[in-house]
Structure formats: C-alpha cells, structure tokens
matplotlib code that plots the C-alpha trace (Angstrom):
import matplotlib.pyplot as plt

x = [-71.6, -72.8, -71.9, -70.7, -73.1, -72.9, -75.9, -78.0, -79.3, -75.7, -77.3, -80.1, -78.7, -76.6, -76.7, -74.1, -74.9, -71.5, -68.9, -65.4, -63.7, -61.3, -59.0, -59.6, -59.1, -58.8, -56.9, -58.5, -58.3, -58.2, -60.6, -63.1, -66.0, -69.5, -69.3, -65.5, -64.6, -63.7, -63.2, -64.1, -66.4, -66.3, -69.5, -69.4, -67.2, -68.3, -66.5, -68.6, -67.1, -68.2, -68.6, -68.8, -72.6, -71.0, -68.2, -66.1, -63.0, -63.2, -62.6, -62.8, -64.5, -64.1, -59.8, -59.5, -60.3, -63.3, -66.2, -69.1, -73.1, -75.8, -75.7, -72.8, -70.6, -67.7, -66.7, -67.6, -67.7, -66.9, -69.1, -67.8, -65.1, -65.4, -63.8, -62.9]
y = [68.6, 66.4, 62.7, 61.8, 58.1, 55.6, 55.8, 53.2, 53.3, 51.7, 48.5, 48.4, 45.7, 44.4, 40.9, 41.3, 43.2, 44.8, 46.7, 47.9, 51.3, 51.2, 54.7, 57.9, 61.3, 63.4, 62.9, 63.6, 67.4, 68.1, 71.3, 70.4, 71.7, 70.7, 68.1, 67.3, 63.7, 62.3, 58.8, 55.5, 52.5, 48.8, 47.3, 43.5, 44.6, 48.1, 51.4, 54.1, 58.0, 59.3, 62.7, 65.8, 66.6, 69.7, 72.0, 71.6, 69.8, 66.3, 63.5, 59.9, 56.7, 54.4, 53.2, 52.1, 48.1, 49.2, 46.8, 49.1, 48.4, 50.8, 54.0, 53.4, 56.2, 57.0, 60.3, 63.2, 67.3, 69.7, 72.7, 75.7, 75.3, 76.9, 75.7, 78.5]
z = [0.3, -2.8, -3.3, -6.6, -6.9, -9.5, -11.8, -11.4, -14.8, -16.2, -15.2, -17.1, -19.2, -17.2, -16.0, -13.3, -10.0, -9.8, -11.6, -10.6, -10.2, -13.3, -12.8, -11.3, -13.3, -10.5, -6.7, -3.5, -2.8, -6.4, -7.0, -10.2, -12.1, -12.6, -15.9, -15.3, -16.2, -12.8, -13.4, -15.2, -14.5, -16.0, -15.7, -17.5, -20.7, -21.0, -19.4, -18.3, -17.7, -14.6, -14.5, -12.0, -11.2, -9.1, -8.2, -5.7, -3.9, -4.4, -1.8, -3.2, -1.2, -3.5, -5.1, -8.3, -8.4, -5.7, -6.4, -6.8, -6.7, -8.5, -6.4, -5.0, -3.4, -5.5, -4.2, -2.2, -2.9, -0.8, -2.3, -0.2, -2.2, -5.5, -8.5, -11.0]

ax = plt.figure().add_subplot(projection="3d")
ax.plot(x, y, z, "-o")
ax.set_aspect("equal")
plt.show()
C-alpha cells in the first residue's frame, strides 16, 4: 500500500499554510500507473499536478475543495493490484 502525499516542497514559497484539492483525474477504484496525472492542487494562485509515485488501484481521502496541509494524504494505492 503507498499513500499518494502532498509534497511539501510546493510550499516553499508559499505564505499560506494550506492549499485546496482543485479536481481529481482519476475515481476511486480506478487502476493507474506509476507517473499518471491523478489530480490538481491550488496552493495561493498557483495549481500544482499531482502525480502517481506508483501502480496500483487508487482510493482517494481527500474530495475536491479538501483543504490540504504539506504532506497531506491525498490518496491511497492498492499495489497488489497491477496496472497494465
């Protein structure tokens, strides 16, 4: 299992603590590949693409408009799961 995490480093100049879950490009139980885009981030005006860092089947934790912190959560992989 591998957690898909915010990056902390999108904060480096950032002066706000926060950012929001913008849109998801994938659903939960949708099968992806290591370096799929998987979603978008706003963090003060700027949007960040999140990718994959794995296969597997994805199951999100955080819906779009989430607030989200530096390392946050966003989603979850299910890695017995093989994406072809």
């Amino acid at each position: 299992m591998h957690e898909i995490k915010v990056d902390e480093a999108l904060w480096a100049f950032s002066m706000l603590p926060e950012g929001i879950v913008e849109r998801w490009f994938v659903a939960t139980g949708t099968t992806i590949k290591a370096g799929d885009r998987i979603a978008e981030v706003r963090i003060e005006d700027a949007l960040h693409e999140i990718v994959s860092p794995a296969s597997g089947r994805a199951t999100i934790m955080a819906p779009v408009n989430a607030v989200i912190e530096p390392g946050s959560v966003l989603a979850t992989l299910d890695d017995t799961i093989r994406a072809d």
